[in-house]
C-alpha positions, 0 to 999 in steps of 0.5 A: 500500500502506498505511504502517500497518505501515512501522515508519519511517513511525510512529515517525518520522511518525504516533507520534512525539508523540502529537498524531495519536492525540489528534485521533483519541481526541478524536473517541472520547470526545466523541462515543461513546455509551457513558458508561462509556468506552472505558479503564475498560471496558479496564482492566477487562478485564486483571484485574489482581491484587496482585503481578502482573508486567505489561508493555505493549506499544506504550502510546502515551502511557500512557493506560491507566494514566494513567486508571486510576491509582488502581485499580491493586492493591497491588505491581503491577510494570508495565513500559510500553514503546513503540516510539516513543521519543516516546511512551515519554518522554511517558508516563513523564513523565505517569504519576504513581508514587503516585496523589494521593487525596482525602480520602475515599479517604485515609481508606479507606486510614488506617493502612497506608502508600499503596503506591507504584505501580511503573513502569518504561519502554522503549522496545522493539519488540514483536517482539523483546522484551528480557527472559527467557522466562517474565518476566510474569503479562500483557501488553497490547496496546492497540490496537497489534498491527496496527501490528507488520510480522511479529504472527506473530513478535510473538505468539511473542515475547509467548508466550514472555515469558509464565509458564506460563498468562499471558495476553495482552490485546490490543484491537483492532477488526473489520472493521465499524470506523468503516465510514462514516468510511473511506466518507466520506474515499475519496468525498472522495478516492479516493487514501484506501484503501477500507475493506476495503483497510485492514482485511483483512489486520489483526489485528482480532477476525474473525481473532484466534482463527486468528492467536493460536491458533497459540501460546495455548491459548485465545483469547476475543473481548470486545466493547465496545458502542459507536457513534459520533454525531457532530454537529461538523464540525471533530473529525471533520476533525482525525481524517480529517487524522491518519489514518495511512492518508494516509502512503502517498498523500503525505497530505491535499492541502494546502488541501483542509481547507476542502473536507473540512468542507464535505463533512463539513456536507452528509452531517451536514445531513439528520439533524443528524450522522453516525452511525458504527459501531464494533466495537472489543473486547478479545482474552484469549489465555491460554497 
């Protein structure tokens, strides 16, 4: 059985710094094709609006915001939260509380003070939310909300910290995600679980307007068009070798690197690299 949901297991193993997410995220933004770029094409998906009172779920090492400091509108009250003591504590210490400005974008803002940006961080777990029914305008879950053991009770929690007519986004992936990759690694070791055994009972946009519509209102699946092509061996490795899925199975044999790269060399000989589909995208769920 797949550790992706062993709350232990993550926070203790996988999440506890953010190395594992960064090999996998290197991956991600060497070799998409999509220049816009996974975190601003996210971003834009929140809409966020002067005054709103945000709370993130399970935000890693804060990236989100980290690449999007400056777009951040006047008076946005935001909440970062991980489950992750590790990751809460690097975000925080990464995300500035007033974004530095060129000159050019200094001169926007000449003659009114630049607004300091407001972060608060915990570190908390999504299915038992610490703060007052009705607190937050959004809340947002980038990526995260297949980790959850019980996203039933998770949704609830989420709903209930919401305003009336709050919104949740949630990012997530489907089940055509990384097909080829997962493929690769099961051929190379058939302990790895086969790409159907990881994606059928997740959270993913296949399923999200069943799972969500039991406490939203509205459900809506944004896709963002992307596909891997990837023509260097060794990124590819660093994200087979950080999987979350070898925690089960005792992990990567050791030694067995060199025979991986080897493997990953003859599949990328005929064409020059591998091509990898991804289906990653956005859930809007609206109270």
């Amino acid at each position: 059985m797949s550790r992706i949901s062993d709350s232990t297991y993550l926070r203790e193993a996988q999440y506890k710094t953010s190395a594992n997410l960064a090999a996998r995220a290197n991956l991600h933004r060497r070799f998409s094709i999509n220049a816009y770029g996974w975190t601003k094409w996210a971003y834009d998906q929140l809409a966020l609006q002067s005054g709103m009172r945000v709370l993130e779920v399970g935000g890693g090492p804060g990236w989100l915001w980290r690449e999007n400091i400056e777009r951040l509108p006047p008076d946005v009250s935001i909440c970062f939260s991980d489950f992750s003591f590790g990751m809460a504590q690097e975000a925080r210490q990464a995300i500035p509380q007033r974004p530095e400005r060129n000159e050019a974008q200094r001169s926007e803002v000449e003659g009114r003070a630049l607004e300091t940006l407001r972060f608060a961080f915990a570190n908390l777990d999504a299915q038992a939310i610490p703060f007052a029914s009705g607190t937050f305008d959004l809340v947002v879950a980038n990526h995260m909300l297949y980790h959850v053991p019980d996203l039933l009770q998770a949704a609830r929690e989420i709903a209930r910290a919401l305003r009336p007519g709050g919104r949740l986004c949630a990012a997530t992936n489907s089940v055509r995600h990384l097909r080829q990759l997962h493929n690769l690694i099961h051929e190379f070791d058939s302990r790895y679980p086969e790409h159907e055994d990881i994606f059928a009972a997740l959270f993913g946009l296949d399923n999200a307007p069943e799972l969500l519509g039991r406490d939203f209102a509205h459900v809506e699946v944004r896709r963002y068009p992307d596909e891997l092509w990837v023509t260097e061996v060794e990124p590819l490795a660093d994200y087979v070798c950080s999987s979350s899925f070898w925690g089960s199975v005792g992990g990567l044999e050791p030694g067995c690197r060199a025979a991986l790269e080897d493997l990953i060399r003859e599949k990328m000989k005929a064409i020059g690299g591998l091509r990898i589909t991804k289906d990653s995208g956005m859930v809007i769920a609206s109270l």
